[in-house]
SERO-4910 file (N, C-alpha, C, O; in steps of 0.05 Angstrom, whole numbers):
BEGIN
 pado doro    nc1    nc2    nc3   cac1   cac2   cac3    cc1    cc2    cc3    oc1    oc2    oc3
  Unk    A     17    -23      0      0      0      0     18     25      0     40     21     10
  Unk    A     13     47     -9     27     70    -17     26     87      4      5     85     17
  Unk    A     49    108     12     48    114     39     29    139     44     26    147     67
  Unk    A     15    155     16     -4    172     31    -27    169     22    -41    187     16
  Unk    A    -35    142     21    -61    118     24    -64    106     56    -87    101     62
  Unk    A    -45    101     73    -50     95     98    -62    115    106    -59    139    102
  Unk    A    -84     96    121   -101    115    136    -91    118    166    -85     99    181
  Unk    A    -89    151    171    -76    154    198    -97    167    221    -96    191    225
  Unk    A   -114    152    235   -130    170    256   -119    183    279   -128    203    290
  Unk    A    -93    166    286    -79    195    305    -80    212    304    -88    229    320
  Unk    A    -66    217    276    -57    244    266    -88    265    267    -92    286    279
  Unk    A   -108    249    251   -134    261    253   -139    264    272   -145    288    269
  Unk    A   -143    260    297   -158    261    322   -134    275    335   -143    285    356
  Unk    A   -104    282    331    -97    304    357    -95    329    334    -90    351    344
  Unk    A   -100    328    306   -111    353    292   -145    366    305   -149    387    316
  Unk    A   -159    350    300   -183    356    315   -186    378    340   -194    401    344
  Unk    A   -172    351    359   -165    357    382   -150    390    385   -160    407    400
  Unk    A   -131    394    372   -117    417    368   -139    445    365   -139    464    380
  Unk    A   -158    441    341   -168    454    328   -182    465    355   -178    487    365
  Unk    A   -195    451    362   -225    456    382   -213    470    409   -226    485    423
  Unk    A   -188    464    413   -178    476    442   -170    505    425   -176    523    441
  Unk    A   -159    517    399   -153    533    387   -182    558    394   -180    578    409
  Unk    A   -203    549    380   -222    549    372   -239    563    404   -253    584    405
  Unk    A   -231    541    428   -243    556    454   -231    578    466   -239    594    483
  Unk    A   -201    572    448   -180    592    469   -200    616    464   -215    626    481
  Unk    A   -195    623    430   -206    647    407   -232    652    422   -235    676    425
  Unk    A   -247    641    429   -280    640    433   -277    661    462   -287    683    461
  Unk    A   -262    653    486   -256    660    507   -240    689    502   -250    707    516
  Unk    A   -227    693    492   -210    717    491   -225    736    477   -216    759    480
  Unk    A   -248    735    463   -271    756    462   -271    775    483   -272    769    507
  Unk    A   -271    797    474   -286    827    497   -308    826    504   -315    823    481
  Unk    A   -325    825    513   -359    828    510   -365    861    518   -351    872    535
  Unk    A   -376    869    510   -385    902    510   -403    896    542   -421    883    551
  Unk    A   -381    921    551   -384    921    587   -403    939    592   -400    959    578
  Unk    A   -432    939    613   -452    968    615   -430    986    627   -406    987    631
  Unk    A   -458   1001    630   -441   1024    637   -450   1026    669   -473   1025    677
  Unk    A   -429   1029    683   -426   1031    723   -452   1041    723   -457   1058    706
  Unk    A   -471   1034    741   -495   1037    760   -494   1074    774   -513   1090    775
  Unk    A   -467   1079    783   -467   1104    782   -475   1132    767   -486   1154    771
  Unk    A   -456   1113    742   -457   1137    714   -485   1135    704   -495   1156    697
  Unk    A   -501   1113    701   -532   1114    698   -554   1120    715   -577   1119    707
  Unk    A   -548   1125    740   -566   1141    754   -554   1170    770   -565   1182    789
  Unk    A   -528   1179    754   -528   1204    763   -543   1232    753   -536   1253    762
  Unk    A   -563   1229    733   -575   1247    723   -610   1229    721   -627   1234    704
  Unk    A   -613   1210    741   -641   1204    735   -660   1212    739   -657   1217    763
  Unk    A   -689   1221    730   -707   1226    745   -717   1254    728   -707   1260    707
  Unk    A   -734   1268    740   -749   1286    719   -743   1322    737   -751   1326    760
  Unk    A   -730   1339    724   -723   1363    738   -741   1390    714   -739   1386    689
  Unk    A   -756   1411    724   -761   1431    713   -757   1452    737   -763   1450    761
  Unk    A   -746   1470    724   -739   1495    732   -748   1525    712   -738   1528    690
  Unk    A   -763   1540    722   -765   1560    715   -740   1583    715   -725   1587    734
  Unk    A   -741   1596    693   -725   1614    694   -736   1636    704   -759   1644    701
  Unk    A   -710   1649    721   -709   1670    741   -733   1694    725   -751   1699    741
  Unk    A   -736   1706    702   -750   1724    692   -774   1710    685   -791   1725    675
  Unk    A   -785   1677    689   -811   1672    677   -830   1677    702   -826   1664    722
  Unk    A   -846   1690    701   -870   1702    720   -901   1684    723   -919   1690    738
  Unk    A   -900   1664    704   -917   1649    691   -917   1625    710   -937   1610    712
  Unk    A   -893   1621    727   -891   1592    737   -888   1566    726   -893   1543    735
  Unk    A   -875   1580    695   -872   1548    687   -895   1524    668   -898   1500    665
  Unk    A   -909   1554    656   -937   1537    642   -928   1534    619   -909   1548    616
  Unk    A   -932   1522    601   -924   1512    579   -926   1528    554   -910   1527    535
  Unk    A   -948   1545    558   -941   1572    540   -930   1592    543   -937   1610    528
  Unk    A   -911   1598    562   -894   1613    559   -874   1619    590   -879   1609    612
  Unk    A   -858   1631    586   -830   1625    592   -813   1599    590   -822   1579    579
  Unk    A   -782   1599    602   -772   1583    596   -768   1559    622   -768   1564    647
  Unk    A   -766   1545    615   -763   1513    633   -744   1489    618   -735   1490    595
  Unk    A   -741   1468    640   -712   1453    629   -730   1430    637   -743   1434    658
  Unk    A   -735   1403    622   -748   1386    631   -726   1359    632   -720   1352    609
  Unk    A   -714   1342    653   -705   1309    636   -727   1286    632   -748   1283    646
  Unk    A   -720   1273    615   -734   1251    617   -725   1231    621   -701   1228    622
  Unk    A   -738   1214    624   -737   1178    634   -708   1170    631   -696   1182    613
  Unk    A   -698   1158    640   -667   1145    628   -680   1122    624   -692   1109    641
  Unk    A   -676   1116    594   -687   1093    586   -657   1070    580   -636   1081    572
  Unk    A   -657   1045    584   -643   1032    589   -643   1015    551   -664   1005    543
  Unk    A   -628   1015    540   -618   1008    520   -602    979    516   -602    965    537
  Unk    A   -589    967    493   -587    943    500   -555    954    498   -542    936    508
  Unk    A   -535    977    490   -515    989    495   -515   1003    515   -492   1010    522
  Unk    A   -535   1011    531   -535   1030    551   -553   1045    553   -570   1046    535
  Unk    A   -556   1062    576   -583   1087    585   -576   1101    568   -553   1103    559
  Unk    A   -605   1120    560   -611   1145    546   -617   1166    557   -640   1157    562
  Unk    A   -618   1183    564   -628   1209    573   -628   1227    557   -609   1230    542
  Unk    A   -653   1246    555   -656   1266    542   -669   1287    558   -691   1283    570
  Unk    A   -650   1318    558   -669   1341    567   -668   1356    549   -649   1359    534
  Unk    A   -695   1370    547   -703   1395    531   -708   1415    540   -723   1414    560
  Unk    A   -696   1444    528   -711   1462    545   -732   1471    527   -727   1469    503
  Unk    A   -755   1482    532   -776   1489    529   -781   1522    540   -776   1532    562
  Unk    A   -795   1537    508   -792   1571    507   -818   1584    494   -821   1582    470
  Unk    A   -837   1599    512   -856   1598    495   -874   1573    485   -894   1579    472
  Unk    A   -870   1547    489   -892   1529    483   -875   1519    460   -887   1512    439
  Unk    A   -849   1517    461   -836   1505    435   -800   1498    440   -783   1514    446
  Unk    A   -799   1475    435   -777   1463    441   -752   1478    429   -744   1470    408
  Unk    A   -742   1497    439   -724   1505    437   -689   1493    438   -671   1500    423
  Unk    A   -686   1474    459   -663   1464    463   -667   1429    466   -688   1421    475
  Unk    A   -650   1414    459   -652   1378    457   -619   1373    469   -602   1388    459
  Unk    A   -612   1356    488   -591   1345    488   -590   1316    510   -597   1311    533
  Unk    A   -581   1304    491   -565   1276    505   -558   1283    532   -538   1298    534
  Unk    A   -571   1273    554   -540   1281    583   -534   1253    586   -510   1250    593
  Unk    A   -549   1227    582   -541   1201    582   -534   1194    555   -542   1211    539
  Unk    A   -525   1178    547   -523   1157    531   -489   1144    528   -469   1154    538
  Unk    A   -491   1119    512   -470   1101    515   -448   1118    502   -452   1136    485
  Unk    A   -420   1109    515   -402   1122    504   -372   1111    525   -351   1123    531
  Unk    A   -380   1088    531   -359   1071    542   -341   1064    521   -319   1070    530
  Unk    A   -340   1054    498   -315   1047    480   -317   1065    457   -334   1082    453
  Unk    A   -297   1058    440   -294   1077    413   -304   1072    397   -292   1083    379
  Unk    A   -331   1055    386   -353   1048    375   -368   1065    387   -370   1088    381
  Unk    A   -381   1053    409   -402   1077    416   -399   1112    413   -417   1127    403
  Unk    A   -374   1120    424   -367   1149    417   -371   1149    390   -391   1161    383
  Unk    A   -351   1135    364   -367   1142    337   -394   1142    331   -405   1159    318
  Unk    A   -408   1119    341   -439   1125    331   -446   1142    342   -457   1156    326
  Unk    A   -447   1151    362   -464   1168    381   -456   1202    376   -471   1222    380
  Unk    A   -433   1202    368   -416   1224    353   -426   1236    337   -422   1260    334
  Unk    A   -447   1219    320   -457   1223    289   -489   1224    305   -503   1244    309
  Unk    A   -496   1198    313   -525   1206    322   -545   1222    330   -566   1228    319
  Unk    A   -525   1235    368   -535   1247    376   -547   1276    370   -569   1284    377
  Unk    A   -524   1294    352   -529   1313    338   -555   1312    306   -565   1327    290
  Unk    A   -554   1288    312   -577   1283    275   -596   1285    300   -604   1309    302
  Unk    A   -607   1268    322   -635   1269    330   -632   1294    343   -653   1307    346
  Unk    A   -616   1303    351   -627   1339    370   -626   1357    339   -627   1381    346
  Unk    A   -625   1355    316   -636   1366    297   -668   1363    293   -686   1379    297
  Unk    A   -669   1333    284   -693   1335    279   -716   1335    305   -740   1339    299
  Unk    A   -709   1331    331   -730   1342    347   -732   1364    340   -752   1369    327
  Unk    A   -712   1388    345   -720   1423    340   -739   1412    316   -762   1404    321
  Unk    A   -730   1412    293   -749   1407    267   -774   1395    275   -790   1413    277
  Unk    A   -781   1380    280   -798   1369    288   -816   1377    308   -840   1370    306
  Unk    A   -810   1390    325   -818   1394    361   -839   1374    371   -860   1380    381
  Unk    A   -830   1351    367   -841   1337    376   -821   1300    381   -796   1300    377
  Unk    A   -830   1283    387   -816   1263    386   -821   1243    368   -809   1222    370
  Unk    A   -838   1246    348   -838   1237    318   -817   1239    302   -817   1248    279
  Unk    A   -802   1234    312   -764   1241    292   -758   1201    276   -766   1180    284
  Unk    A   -746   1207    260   -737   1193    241   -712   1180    264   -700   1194    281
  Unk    A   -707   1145    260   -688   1140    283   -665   1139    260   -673   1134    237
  Unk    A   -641   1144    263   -613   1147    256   -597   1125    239   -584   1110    253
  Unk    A   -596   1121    217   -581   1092    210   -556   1081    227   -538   1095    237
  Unk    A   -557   1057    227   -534   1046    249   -536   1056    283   -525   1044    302
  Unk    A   -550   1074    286   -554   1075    309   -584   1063    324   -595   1077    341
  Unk    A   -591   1046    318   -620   1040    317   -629   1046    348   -649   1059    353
  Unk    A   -610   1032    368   -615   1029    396   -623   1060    413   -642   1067    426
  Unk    A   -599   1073    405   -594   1099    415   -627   1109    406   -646   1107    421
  Unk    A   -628   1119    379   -644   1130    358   -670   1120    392   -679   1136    408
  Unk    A   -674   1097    392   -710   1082    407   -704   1094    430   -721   1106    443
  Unk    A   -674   1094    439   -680   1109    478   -681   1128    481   -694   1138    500
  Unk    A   -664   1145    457   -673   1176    452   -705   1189    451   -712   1209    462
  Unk    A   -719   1174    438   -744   1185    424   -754   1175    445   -777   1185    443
  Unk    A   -754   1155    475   -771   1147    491   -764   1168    505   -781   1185    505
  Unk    A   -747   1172    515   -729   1196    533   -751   1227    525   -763   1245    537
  Unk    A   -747   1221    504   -753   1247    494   -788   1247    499   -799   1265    511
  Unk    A   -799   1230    490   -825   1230    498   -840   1231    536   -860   1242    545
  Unk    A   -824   1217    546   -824   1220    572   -815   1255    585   -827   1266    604
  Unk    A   -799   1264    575   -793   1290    577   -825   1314    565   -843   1325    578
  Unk    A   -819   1313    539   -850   1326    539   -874   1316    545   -894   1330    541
  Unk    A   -876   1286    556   -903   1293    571   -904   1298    598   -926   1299    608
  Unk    A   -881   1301    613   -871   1307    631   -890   1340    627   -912   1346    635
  Unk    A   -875   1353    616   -878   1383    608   -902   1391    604   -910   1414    603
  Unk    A   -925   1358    600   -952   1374    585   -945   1376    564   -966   1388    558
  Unk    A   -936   1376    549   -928   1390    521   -940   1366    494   -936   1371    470
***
């Protein structure tokens, strides 16, 4: 019989063998995307309005100015938070105070995102905004955030 006609199962079975311990090392040495500390997600939680020092109105929804947050909504990257301020009965100001931004993925998406949805809220003044390509997660905690915020406000 010809010598690379013998059939060799050693050889096959500590190749195998090799492969699969290779294979768990690789599997194990994965990062897994870490939340974000319990601290950093409830240091801005909960719902705050403040009237400004010149509004005489107390804060009614048609007029003067007020700062509303909303909900920190929990994401499958992390919490969302959104406050708006509110002027006259119209959303004047939108910004992120939560969202993910633990690794250098999240800072790029969220880099690009956050500024597209505090566009189209102003545009919008409302929380019917278009969610963000590639950012899908952010885009849903934003617009819940955001809706929790103006009905917070009445608005």
């Amino acid at each position: 019989m010809h010598a690379l006609k013998k059939n060799r199962p050693l050889r096959r079975v500590t190749l195998a063998a090799a492969a699969t311990v290779t294979g768990f090392v690789l599997l194990l040495s994965l990062k897994p995307h870490t939340p974000p500390t319990p601290a950093e997600a409830s240091s801005s939680v909960g719902h705050s309005s403040t009237a400004s020092p010149g509004d005489s109105s107390g804060g009614s929804k048609s007029t003067g100015t007020r700062t509303v947050t909303g909900d920190s909504v929990q994401t499958r990257w992390g919490p969302v938070q959104v406050r708006i301020t509110l002027k006259d009965g119209k959303i004047t100001e939108s910004a992120a105070v939560v969202y993910p931004s633990d690794n250098p993925r999240d800072q790029e998406i969220n880099g690009y995102a956050i500024p597209q949805l505090r566009r189209e809220t102003l545009a919008a003044q409302s929380a019917r905004i278009d969610s963000v390509s590639g950012a899908t997660y952010t885009s849903d905690g934003y617009k819940q955030s955001l809706q929790s915020a103006l009905d917070s406000a009445g608005f």
